[in-house]
C-alpha positions as CSV (number, residue, x, y, z in Angstrom):
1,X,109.7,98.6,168.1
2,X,111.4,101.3,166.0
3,X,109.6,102.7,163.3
4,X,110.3,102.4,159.9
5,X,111.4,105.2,158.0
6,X,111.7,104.9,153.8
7,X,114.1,107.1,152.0
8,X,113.7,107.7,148.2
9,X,117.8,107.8,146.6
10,X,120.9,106.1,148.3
11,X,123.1,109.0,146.7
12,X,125.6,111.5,148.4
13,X,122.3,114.1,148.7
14,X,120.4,111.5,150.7
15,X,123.0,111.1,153.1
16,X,122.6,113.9,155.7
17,X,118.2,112.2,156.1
18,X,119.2,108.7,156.3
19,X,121.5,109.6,159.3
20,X,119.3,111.6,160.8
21,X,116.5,109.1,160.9
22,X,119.6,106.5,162.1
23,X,120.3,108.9,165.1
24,X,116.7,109.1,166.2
25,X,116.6,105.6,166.5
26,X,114.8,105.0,163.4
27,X,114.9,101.8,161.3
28,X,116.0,103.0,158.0
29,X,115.0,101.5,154.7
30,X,116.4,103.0,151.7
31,X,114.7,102.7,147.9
32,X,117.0,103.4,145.4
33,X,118.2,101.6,141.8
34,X,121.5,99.5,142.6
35,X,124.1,101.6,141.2
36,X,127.8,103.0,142.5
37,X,128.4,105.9,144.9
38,X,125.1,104.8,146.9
39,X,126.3,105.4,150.3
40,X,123.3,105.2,152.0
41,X,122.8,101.4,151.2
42,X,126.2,101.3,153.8
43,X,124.2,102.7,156.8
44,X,120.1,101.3,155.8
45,X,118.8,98.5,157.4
46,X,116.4,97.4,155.3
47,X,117.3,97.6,151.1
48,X,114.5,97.7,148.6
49,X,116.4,98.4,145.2
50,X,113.7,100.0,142.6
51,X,113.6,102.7,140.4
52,X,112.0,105.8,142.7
53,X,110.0,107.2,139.7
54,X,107.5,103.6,139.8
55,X,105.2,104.9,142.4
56,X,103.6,101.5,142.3
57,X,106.7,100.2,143.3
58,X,107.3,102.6,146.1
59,X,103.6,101.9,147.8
60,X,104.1,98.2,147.4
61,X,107.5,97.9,149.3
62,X,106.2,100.6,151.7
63,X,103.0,98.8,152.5
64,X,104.7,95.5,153.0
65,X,107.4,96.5,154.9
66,X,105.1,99.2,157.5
67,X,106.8,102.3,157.0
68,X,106.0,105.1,159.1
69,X,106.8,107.4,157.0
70,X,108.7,108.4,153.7
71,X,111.2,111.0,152.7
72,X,113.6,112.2,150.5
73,X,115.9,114.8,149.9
74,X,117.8,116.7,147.1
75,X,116.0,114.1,144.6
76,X,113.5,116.2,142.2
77,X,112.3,112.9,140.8
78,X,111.7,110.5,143.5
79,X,108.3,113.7,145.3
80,X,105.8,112.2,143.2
81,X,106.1,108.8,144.4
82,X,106.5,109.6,148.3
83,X,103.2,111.8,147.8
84,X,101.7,109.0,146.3
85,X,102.3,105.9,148.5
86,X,102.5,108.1,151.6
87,X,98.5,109.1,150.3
88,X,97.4,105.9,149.8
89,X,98.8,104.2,152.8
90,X,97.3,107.1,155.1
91,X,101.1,108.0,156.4
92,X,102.3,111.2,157.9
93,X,103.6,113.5,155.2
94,X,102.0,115.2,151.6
95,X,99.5,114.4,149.5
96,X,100.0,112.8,145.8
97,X,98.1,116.2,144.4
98,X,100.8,118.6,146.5
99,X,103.5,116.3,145.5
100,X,102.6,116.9,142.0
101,X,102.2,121.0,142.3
102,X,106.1,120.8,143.6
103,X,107.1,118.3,140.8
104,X,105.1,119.0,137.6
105,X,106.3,122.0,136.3
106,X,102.9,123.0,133.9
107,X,100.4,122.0,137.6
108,X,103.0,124.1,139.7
109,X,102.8,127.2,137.4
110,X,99.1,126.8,137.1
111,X,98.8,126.7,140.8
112,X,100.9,129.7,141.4
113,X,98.7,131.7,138.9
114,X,95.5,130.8,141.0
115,X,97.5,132.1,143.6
116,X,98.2,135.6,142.0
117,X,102.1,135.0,141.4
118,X,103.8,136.1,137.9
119,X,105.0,133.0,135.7
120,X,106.8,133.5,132.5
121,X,104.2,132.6,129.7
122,X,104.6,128.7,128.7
123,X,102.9,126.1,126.7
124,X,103.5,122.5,127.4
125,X,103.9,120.3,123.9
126,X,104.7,116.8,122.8
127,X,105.4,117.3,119.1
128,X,108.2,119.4,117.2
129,X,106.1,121.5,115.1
130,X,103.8,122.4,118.0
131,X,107.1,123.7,119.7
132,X,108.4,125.6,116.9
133,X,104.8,127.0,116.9
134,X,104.7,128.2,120.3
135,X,108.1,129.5,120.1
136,X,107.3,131.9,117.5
137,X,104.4,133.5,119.6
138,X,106.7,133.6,122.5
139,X,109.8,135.1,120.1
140,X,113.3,133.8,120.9
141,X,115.4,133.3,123.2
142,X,112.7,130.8,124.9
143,X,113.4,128.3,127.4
144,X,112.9,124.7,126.7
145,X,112.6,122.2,129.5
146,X,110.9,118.6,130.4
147,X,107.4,118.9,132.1
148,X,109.2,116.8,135.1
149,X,112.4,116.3,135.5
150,X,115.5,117.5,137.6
151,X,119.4,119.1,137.7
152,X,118.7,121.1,134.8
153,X,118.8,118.0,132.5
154,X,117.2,119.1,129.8
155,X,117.2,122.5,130.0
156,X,118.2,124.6,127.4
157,X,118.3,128.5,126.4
158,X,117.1,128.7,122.9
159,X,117.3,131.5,120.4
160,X,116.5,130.2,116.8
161,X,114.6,127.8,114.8
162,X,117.2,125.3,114.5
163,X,118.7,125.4,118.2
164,X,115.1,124.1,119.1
165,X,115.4,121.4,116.4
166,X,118.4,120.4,117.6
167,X,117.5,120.5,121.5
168,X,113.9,118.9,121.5
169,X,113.9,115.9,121.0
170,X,117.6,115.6,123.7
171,X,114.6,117.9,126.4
172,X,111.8,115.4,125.5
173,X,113.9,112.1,126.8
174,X,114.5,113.5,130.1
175,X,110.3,113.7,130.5
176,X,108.6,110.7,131.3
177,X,105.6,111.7,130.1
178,X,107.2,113.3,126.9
179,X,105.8,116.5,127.6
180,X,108.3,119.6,127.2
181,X,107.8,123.1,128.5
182,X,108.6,125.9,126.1
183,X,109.0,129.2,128.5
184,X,109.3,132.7,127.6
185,X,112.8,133.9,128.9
186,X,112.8,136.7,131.7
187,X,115.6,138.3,131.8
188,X,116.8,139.1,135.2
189,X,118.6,138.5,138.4
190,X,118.0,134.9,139.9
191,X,117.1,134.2,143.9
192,X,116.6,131.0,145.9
193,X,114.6,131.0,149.1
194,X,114.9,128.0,151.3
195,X,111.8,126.9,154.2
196,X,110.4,124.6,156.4
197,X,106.9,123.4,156.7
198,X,106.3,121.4,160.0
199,X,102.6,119.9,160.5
200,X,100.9,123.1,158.9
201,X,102.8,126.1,160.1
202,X,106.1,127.5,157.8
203,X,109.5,129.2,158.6
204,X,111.4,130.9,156.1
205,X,115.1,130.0,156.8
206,X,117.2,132.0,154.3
207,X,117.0,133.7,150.8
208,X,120.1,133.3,148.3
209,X,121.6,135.3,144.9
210,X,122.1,132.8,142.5
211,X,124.8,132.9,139.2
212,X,124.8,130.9,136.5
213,X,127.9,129.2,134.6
214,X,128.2,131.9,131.1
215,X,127.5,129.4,128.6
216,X,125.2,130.5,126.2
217,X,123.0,127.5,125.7
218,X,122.4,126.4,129.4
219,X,121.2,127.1,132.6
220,X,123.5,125.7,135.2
221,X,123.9,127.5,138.8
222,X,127.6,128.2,139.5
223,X,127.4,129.9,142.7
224,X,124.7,130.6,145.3
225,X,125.2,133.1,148.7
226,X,122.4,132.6,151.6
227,X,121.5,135.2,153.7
228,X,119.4,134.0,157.0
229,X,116.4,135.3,157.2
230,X,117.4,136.5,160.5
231,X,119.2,138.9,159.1
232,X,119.0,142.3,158.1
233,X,117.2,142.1,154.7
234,X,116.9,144.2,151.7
235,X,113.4,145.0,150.1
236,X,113.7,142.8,147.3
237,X,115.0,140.0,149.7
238,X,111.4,140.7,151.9
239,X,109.3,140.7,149.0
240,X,110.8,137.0,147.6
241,X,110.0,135.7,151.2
242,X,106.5,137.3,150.9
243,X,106.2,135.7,147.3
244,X,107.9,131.8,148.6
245,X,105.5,132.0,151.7
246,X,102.0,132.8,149.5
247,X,103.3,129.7,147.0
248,X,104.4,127.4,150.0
249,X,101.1,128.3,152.3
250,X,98.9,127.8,149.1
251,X,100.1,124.3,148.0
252,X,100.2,123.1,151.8
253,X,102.5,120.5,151.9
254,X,102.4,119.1,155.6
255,X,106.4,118.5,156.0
256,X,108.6,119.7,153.6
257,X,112.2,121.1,153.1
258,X,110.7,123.8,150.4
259,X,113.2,125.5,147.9
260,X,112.1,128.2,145.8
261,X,114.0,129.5,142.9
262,X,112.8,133.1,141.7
263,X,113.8,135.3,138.5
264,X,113.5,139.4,139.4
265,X,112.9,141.6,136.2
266,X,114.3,144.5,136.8
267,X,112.7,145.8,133.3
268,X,109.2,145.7,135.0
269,X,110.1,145.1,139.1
270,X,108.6,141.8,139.1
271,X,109.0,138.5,141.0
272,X,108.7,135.7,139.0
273,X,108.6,131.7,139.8
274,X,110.5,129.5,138.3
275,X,110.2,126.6,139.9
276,X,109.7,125.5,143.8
277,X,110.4,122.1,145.0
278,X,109.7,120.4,148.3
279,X,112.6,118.2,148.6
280,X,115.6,120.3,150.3
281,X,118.0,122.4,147.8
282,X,120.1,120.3,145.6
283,X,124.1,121.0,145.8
284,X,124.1,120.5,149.7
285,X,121.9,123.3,150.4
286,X,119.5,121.5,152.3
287,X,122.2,119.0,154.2
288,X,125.0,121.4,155.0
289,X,124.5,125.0,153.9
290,X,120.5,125.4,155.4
291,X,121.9,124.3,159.0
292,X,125.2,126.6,158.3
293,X,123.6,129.6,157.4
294,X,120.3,129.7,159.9
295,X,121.0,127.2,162.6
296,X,118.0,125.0,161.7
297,X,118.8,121.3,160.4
298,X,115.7,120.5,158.7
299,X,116.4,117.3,158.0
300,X,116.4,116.4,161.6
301,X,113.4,118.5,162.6
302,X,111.6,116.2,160.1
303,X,112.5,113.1,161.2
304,X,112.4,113.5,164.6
305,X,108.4,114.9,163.9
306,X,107.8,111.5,162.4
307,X,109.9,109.4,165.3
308,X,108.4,112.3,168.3
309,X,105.6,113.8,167.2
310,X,104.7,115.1,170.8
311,X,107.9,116.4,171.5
312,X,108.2,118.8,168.6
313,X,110.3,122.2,169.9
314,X,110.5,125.5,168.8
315,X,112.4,126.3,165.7
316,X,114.4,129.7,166.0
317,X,116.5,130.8,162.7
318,X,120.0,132.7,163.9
319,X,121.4,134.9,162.0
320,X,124.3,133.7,159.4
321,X,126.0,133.2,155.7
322,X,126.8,130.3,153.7
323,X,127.6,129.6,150.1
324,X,128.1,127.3,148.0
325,X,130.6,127.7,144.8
326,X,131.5,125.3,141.8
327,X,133.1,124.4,138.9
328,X,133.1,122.9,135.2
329,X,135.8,121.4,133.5
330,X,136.1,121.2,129.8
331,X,135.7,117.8,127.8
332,X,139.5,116.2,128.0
333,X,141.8,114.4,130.8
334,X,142.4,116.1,134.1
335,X,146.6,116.5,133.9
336,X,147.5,118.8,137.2
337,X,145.4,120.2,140.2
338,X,147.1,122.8,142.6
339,X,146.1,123.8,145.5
340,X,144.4,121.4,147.5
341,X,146.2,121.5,151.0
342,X,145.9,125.4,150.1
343,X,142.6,126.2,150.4
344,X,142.1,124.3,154.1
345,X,143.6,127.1,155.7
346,X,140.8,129.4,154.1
347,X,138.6,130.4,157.3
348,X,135.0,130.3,155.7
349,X,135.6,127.2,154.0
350,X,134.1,124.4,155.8
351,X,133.9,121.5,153.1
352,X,135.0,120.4,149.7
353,X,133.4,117.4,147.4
354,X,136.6,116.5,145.4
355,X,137.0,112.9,145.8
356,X,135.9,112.7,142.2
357,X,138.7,115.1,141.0
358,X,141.8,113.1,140.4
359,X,144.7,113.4,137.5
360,X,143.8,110.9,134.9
361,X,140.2,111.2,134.9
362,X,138.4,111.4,132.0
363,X,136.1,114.4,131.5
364,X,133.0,114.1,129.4
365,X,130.9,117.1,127.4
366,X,129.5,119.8,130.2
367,X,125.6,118.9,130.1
368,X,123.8,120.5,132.8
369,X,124.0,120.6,136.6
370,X,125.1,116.7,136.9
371,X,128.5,118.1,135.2
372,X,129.4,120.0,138.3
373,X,132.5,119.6,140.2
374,X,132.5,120.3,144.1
375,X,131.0,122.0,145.5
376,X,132.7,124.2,148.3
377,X,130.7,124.9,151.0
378,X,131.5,128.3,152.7
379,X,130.6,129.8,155.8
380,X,130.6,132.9,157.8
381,X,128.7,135.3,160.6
382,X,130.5,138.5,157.9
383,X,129.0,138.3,154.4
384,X,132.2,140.5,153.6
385,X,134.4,137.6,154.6
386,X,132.4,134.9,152.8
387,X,132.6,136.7,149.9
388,X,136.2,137.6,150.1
389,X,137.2,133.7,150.5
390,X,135.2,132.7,148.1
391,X,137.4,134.8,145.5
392,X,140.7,133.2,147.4
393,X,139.6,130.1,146.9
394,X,138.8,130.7,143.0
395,X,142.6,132.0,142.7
396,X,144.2,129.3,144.8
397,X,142.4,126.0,143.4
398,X,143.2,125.3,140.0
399,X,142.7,122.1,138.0
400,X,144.6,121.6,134.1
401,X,142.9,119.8,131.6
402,X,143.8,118.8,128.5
403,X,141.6,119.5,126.1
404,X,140.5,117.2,123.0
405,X,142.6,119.9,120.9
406,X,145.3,118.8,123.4
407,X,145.5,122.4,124.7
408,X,146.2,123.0,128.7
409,X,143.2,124.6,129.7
410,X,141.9,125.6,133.8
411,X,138.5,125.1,134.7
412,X,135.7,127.2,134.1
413,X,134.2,128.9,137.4
């Protein structure tokens, strides 16, 4: 009989796993809340509609179903549950405690101190005045952010009293344990570093430069460029890898899609973490841009460990580039977009997410990374090329709003 694979979200980001567990014969069952643009529901075999945060839930459905194993990807929120009922129905994957060091933002910074890597000083807090406490010890601009959620929801660059008064109590809703992280700010250049853990023994795939959107109250990435790590790599790019792989081999997950997002202080030449996950990048990094760049589909090496355990091959990372790029668009009514038979005769570019980009569509506030439209996904063997039609792109694509001062504005890359 096949086995049973669970997969945590039926979203666009869970796609790419629950085909790869349907090509390896697998018989896929997909937990997930009953909502729209759930794709994977089309392809599962078995449907257990729930919310992926009751890890109750998860482990009951699991255990009477006979799962094999359970995954997800892209889906901060749903790696505390999978650690949980994979633990306590003795299945082949991570722990509830690891789960929690990749998910819990105060037990993954503690962890990494015990492990010798620089964190930017934080206190966790449930009440107002204990945040506006803290803050003042830390001195603004401070970073605010729920103990446990995901996408930047939540997240917020602070720089007075009254920005935090406004903010905390919207940060504190996305936490479901209420707790909120105030962080000292470090500022510096941001880095991603994407790997693989397979029963034990980890491969770094690639390392990326990240950019944020330039809006002054938020932290949402814009643009990220991955370099393989079979490249030719700087001594910054060696030293992140040396930092991912002490933080990935110390909290031991057993198979995980790890991605590692990293600040470098160029005031003091430090490396510091700012959060790892064990879930695959978000924004298609894990499903289309990790197997672009390095040659290695992780998704698949995964699954077929769980379907093949004594068939598992030798992963070798090629050398490559990939990118992703986005957009926002400002609060208003999408009135023209030019340029989209253009771009498909740009030679890096190798997919674009725009079904959701359509005249007529209503455009709410920019909150945080769930505001993002696209992405692109570019790649290339020439990192000059990449970069060089990612700029073509950004001058060929261009989408008019009209603003709620009924001004004819472009989207903001």
């Amino acid at each position: 009989m096949n086995k049973k694979i669970m997969i945590l979200g039926a979203g666009p980001g869970q796609l790419h796993l629950a085909n790869a567990c349907k090509r390896h014969g697998g018989h896929l069952v997909v937990f997930a809340p009953k909502r729209h643009n759930s794709p994977c529901f089309d392809i599962a075999d078995t449907i257990c509609y729930g919310d992926v945060r009751d890890k109750d839930a998860v482990y009951e459905a699991a255990k009477n179903i006979g799962v094999s194993a359970i995954f997800t990807d892209q889906l901060d929120l749903a790696v505390p549950a999978c650690g949980y009922a994979t633990e306590k129905l003795g299945l082949i994957g991570n722990s509830y405690a690891c789960a929690l060091k990749f998910s819990d933002k105060h037990e993954m910074h503690k962890c990494a101190q015990e492990l010798g890597i620089n964190v930017a000083k934080s206190y966790t807090v449930a009440e107002l005045d204990d945040a506006l406490h803290y803050a003042s010890m830390l001195g603004f601009p401070v970073i605010i952010k729920p103990s446990d959620s995901d996408a930047s929801r939540g997240v917020y660059k602070i720089a007075s009293e009254t920005e935090l008064k406004n903010c905390f109590y919207e940060s504190q809703k996305y936490s479901s344990n209420k707790q909120v992280i105030l962080q000292e700010f470090i500022e510096g250049d941001e880095f991603v570093v994407e790997g693989l853990m397979r029963a034990g023994t980890y491969i770094t795939c690639m390392v990326g430069s990240s950019v944020n959107f330039d809006i002054s109250d938020k932290c949402i990435s814009r643009q990220r460029v991955f370099k393989s790590a079979a490249c030719t790599l700087t001594s910054l790019e060696a030293d992140l890898i040396k930092t991912n792989l002490i933080i990935a081999k110390g909290f031991a997950p057993f198979l995980a899609t790890t991605h590692g997002e990293y600040i470098y202080c160029k005031k003091n030449g430090k490396i510091y973490l700012n959060e790892i996950a064990a879930r695959g990048g978000g924004c298609s990094i894990s499903s289309h841009i990790l197997p672009m760049a390095s040659g290695i589909d992780a998704n698949e090496v995964l699954v077929n460990y769980v379907m093949n355990p004594e068939e598992a091959t030798d992963i070798h990372v090629k050398p490559g580039y990939a990118a992703y790029t986005s957009f926002l668009l400002p609060e208003g009514e999408i009135v023209d977009i030019q340029g989209e038979e253009d771009i498909k005769s740009i030679s890096s570019l190798k997919t674009a997410f725009l079904s959701d980009v359509k005249i007529g569509l209503k455009t709410p506030a920019i909150r945080d990374k769930s505001s993002r439209f696209g992405p692109f996904i570019l790649a290339s063997d020439c990192l000059d090329v990449l970069l060089s039609d990612i700029e073509l792109l950004k001058s060929t694509y261009k989408v008019t709003v009209k603003n709620l001062q009924n001004q004819l504005v472009n989207q903001i890359w």
